[in-house]
N, C-alpha and C positions, 0 to 999 in steps of 0.2 A: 577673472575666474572662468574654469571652462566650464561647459555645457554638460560635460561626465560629471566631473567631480559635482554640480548642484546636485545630480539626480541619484549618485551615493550618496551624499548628503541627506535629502529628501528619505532616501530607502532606511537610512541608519534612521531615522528619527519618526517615521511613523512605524516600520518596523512589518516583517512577512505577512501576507494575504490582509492588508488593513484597506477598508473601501472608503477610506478617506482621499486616496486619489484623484477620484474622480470626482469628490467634493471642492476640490484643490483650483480644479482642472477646469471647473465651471463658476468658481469664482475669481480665478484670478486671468490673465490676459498671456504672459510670460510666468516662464520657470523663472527667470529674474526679478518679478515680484513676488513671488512666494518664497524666496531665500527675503529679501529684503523685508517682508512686512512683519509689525509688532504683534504680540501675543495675543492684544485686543482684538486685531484685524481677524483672527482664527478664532477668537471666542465667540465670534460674532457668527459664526457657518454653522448654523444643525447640523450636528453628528461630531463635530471635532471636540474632544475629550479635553478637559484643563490639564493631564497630561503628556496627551498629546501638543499641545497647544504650547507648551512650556518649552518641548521638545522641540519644537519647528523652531522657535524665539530662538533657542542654543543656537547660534550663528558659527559656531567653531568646529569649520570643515577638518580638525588634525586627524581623525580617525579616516574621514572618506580621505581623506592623500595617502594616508599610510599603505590605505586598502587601495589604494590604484598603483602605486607602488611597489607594491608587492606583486599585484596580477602582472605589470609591465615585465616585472624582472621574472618572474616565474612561465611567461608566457599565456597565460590565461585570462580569454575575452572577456573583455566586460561590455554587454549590449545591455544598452539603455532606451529605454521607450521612444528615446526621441530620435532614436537612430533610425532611416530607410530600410534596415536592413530586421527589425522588429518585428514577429508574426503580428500581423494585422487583427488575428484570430483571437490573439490576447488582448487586444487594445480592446474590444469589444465587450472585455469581463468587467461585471462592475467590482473585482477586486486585482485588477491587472499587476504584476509582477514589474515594477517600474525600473528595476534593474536585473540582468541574468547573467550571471557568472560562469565561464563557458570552458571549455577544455577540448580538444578536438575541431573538427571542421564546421565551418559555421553555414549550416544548412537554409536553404531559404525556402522555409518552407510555405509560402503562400499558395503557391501553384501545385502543390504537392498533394495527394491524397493520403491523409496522418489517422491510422486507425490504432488508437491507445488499446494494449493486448494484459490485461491486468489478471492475476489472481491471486488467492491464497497463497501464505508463505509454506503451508503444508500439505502440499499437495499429494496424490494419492500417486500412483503408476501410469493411472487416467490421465489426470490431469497434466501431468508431462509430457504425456505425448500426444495430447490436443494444441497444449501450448505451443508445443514444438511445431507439430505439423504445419498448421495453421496458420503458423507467424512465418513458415519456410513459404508456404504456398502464398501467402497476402505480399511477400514482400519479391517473392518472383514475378508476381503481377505487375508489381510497380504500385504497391503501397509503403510509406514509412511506419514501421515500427515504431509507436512509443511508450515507453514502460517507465516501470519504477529501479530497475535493477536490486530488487529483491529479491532475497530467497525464495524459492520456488519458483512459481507460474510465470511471473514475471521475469527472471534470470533466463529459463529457458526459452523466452518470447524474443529476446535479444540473442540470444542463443541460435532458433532456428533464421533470424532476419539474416545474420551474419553469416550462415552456413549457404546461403542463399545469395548470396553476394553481394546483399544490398546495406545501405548505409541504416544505421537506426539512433536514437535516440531517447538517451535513459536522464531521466528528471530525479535529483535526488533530494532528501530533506535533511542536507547538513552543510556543511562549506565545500567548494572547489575542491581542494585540499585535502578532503578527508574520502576515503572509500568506506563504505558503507551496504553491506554488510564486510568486515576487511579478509574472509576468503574468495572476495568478488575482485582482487586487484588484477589478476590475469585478465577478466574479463569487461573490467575495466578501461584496460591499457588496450582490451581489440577494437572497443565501442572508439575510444578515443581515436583510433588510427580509422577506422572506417565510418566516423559518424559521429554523434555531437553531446558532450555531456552537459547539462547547465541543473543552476539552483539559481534561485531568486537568496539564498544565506548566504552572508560575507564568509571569506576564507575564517578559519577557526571554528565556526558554528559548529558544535557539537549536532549530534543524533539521536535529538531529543524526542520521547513520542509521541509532543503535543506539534512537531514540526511536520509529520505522515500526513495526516489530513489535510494538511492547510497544501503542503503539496502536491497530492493529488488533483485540486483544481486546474492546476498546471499543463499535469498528465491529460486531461480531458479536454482542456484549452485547448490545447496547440491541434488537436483531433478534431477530425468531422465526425467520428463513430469510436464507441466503446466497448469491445467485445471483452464479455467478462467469460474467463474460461473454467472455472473451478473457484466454487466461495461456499461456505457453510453458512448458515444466515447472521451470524457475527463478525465477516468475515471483512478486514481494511480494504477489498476492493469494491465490496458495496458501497462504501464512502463513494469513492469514483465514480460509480454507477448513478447514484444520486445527483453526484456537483455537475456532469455529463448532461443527464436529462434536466436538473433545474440551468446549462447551458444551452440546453435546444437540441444538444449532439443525439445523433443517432445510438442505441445502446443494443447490443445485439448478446447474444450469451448461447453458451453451450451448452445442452439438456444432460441432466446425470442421472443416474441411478436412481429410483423412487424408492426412497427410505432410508437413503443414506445421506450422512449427515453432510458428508462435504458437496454434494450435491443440492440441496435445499435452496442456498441463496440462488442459483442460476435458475435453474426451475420455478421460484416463484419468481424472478423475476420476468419469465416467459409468462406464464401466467397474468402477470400485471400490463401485457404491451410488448415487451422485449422481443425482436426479431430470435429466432430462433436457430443455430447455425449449426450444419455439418459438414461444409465443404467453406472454402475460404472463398471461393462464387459466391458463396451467398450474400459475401459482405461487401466484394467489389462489382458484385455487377447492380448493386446500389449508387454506383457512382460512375462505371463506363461509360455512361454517356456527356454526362456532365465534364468529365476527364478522359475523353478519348486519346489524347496523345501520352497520359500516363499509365491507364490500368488497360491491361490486357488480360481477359479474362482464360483462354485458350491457354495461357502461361501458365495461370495458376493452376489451374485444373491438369495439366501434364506434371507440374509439379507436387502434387500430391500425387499422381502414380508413382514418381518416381523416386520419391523421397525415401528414406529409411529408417525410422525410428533408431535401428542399433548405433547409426550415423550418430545420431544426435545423442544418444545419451555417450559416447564415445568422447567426441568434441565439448559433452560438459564436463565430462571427465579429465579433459584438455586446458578447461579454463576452468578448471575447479568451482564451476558450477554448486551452491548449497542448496539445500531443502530442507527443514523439519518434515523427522514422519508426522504425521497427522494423528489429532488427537484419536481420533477414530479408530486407526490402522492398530495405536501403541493400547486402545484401550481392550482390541480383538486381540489381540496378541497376549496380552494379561490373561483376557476370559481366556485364553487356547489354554495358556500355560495352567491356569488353576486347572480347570478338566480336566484336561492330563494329568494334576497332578490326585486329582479325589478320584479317576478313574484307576489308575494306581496302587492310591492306598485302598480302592474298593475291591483292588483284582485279589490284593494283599489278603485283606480278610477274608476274602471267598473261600481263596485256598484254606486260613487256617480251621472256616467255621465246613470247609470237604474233611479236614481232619481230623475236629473236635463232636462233626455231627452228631456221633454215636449215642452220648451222654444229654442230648438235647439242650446245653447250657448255652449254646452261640444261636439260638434261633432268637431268642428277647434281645441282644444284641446287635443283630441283623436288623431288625425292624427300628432299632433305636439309629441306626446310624442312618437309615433310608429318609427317616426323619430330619435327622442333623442336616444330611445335604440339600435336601431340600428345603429346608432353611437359610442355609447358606447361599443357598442358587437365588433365592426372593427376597435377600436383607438388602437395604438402599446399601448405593456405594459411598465410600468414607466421604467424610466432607472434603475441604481445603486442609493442608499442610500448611498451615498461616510460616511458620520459619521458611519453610523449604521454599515458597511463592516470596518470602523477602528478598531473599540470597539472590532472586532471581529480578528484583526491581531494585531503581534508583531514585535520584531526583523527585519531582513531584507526584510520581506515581508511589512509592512508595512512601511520600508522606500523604496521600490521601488515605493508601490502603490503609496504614496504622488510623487514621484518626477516624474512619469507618465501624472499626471493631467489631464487634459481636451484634450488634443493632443496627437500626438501618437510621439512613441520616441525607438530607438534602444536600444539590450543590451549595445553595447562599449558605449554608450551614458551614463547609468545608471552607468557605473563605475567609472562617474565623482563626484557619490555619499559619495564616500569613499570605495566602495564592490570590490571586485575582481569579474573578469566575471565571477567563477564557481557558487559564493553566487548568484550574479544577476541572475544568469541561474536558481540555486534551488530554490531562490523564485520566478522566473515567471511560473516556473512548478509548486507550488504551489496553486500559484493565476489563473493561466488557468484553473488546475483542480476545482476548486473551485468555477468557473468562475464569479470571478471576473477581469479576464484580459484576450484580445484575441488577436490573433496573426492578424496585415494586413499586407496586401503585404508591397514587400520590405523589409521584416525581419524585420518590427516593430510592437511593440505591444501598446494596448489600453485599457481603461480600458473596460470591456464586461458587459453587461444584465446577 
C-alpha cells in the first residue's frame, strides 16, 4: 500500500482541521503503524474521540482509491504532508491539513513571501479598490497573494495579483471539483492557469458553512502576514484574523471610515495591535530584508502610481468577479428611498394645505403629520423576516435557526437537535456572521436584526 493512499485514508477518517494529527504523529513512529494499530492502541492517546478511534480501526482504504482515482484521471494534485514538496509553514500548525487537493501549478511556497489578502463578501466601493490596489502592488513586489476566492474583498485580492502578472493562490472550503462561489468559474480557470488552487475537502465536498472557518486557518497558514482590508465587526475574515495571530502570523488591516459599519472590524483591529496599512510598503518592507531576492519594495510603490482602479473593476467585470452590496450600503439606500418618498408626500400636502389654507382646516393636519414623521423617523427597524432568512439557509444552519425560535437557547442545548457541538458551533458562526443570530449573556444565542 502506497504512502498517498494511507494519508487519504488517514484524512477520510479523522476528517477537516482535526488536531489529532499531530497526536498521531507523536505517538506513533510510521504512517504504517497508525494504519496498522487496533482501536485500543487510539483509545489509549488524550484527545482521540471513541469516534474517532473507531474510525482510524475502519481499515478499508475503498473511498481513499476511489478519491485518488478520480484526481489521477481528472488531473488534480494531491499533496500530502509527507511529500517534500508540502509548505513547511503548515506542518508547524497544530491542526495541519494532512492532505491538499490541488488544481493548477504546484507552487513552492517556502521561500516565498505569502501575504493572505482577506475581507468581507460585501464590500463597499472602498473596499474594492483597497483590495484591488494593494493585492496589484504586494504582488508586483514579489509577494504571493492568498485568499479565499470569495465574493467580494477576497475575489478582487486575486483579481488585482493576476492583473499584476503574478501567480496567486485561492484556498477553498469545498472539494477540488466544485467552484465556489459558481459565478467565480472564469476566475477560477485564471487562478488555475497562473497559480494554485487547493482544499484540504475530498472531491464532492459540498460548501458547507461550518467548512469557511475551518478553512481559513489554511489561508493564514501558508502566510507570514494578514492583511485584512474591509470587515464589519461580524465579519468571516475576522475568523482569519484571529486563527493568523493565535498562528504567530503578522496581521496588518486597512483603517476605514469612523462610524461606519463595514469599517469597525479593521479599525478595531488596529486599535488592538494590528499594523495599520496604506500603501502595500507597508506590508513588504516588513519582510525585504528578511527576503531580499524576493520583495522589492521600489516595485510596489511604482505600482500603485500606476495602477488604475477602472483597470480593475474592468478585468472583474471580465472574470465575472461577484460582491454582495453591503448591508449598510442596501440599508442607506432604503433610508434614501423612504425620505424621498415622506418628502414627497410632505411636498404633496403643502401644496394642498397652500390651497385649502383660507378656511384654516389643514393647519391641525399639518401639525399631525409633523408628528407621524417623526415618529416614523424614531420607531426601531422591523425585526427578522424569519421565512424570508429560511429561503435563504440550508443544512445545519437552518436547523439550528428553527430550533432557536423566539427565545434564546445554548449551544449543548441545540445538540439535542441531532448536531454534534462542532456543526452547532459552524453554523452559529455562520448565522452570527450573517446576522442572523446574536450572541446574549450567558453563552446564549438569539435570533438578531
Amino acid at each position: 500500500m502506497s504512502d498517498r493512499l494511507m494519508w487519504v485514508w488517514l484524512s477520510l477518517a479523522c476528517g477537516a482541521g482535526s488536531r489529532v494529527y499531530n497526536k498521531l504523529f507523536a505517538s506513533f513512529s510510521t504512517l504504517f503503524e497508525i494504519y496498522d494499530a487496533p482501536v485500543e492502541r487510539f483509545l489509549e492517546i488524550d484527545g482521540i474521540s471513541s469516534e474517532t478511534a473507531a474510525a482510524l480501526a475502519n481499515k478499508d482504504t475503498t473511498e481513499a482509491e476511489r478519491i485518488l482515482s478520480l484526481c489521477r484521471s481528472r488531473g488534480w494534485g494531491v499533496l500530502t504532508y509527507g511529500d517534500k514538496a508540502y509548505p513547511k509553514r503548515l506542518k508547524a500548525l497544530e491542526d495541519p491539513p494532512v492532505v491538499l487537493y490541488l488544481r493548477g501549478n504546484l507552487l513552492h511556497l517556502d521561500d516565498e513571501v505569502c501575504i493572505a489578502v482577506v475581507g468581507t463578501r460585501s464590500m463597499t466601493e472602498y473596499g474594492e479598490k483597497q483590495a484591488y490596489s494593494l493585492s496589484f502592488a504586494l504582488a508586483a513586489g514579489g509577494a504571493v497573494v492568498v485568499s479565499g476566492m470569495a465574493l467580494g474583498c477576497d475575489a478582487m485580492a486575486a483579481n488585482g495579483a493576476l492583473d499584476a502578472g503574478a501567480p496567486t493562490v485561492a484556498v477553498l472550503g469545498c472539494g477540488i471539483d466544485i467552484v465556489y462561489p459558481r459565478q467565480h468559474k472564469k476566475l477560477a480557470d485564471t487562478i488555475e492557469k497562473n497559480g494554485m488552487i487547493i482544499t484540504e475537502y475530498p472531491p464532492g465536498s459540498p460548501p458547507m458553512g461550518e467548512h469557511f472557518p475551518v478553512r481559513n486557518r489554511i489561508i493564514s497558514g501558508l502566510s507570514q502576514g494578514a492583511l485584512i482590508v474591509e470587515a464589519p465587526s461580524r465579519s468571516g475574515a475576522l475568523i482569519t484574523a484571529r486563527k493568523a495571530a493565535a498562528q504567530g502570523r503578522d496581521i496588518f488591516a486597512v483603517p476605514g471610515e469612523i462610524g461606519r459599519e463595514s469599517s469597525e472590524g479593521c479599525n478595531e483591529l488596529i486599535k488592538n495591535g494590528a499594523r495599520a496599512v496604506t500603501t502595500a510598503a507597508d506590508v513588504l518592507s516588513v519582510y525585504e530584508f528578511v527576503y531580499p531576492h524576493r520583495i522589492n519594495v521600489e516595485a510596489a510603490i511604482m505600482a500603485e502610481k500606476i495602477h488604475s482602479p477602472e483597470f480593475g473593476r474592468k478585468s472583474a467585470q471580465r472574470r465575472m468577479i461577484g460582491s454582495r452590496t453591503s448591508r449598510e450600503d442596501k440599508r442607506a439606500a432604503k433610508r434614501m428611498k423612504q425620505e424621498t418618498r415622506e418628502l414627497l408626500t410632505y411636498d404633496s400636502r403643502e401644496k394642498k394645505e397652500t390651497r385649502e389654507f383660507s378656511d384654516g382646516s389643514q393647519k391641525a393636519a399639518d401639525t399631525s403629520y409633523s408628528f407621524e414623521a417623526e415618529r416614523r423617523e424614531n420607531e426601531a427597524p422591523p425585526g427578522l423576516d424569519a421565512e424570508a432568512v429560511r429561503a435563504e439557509l440550508s443544512g445545519n444552519e437552518l436547523i439550528v435557526f428553527d430550533a432557536i425560535g423566539s427565545g434564546e437557547i445554548t449551544p449543548d442545548e441545540l445538540t439535542a437537535q441531532g448536531l454534534t457541538l462542532p456543526d452547532v458551533m459552524g453554523a452559529l458562526t455562520m448565522l452570527e456572521l450573517s446576522g442572523f443570530v446574536t450572541a446574549a449573556p450567558g453563552g446564549r444565542y438569539r435570533r438578531g436584526k
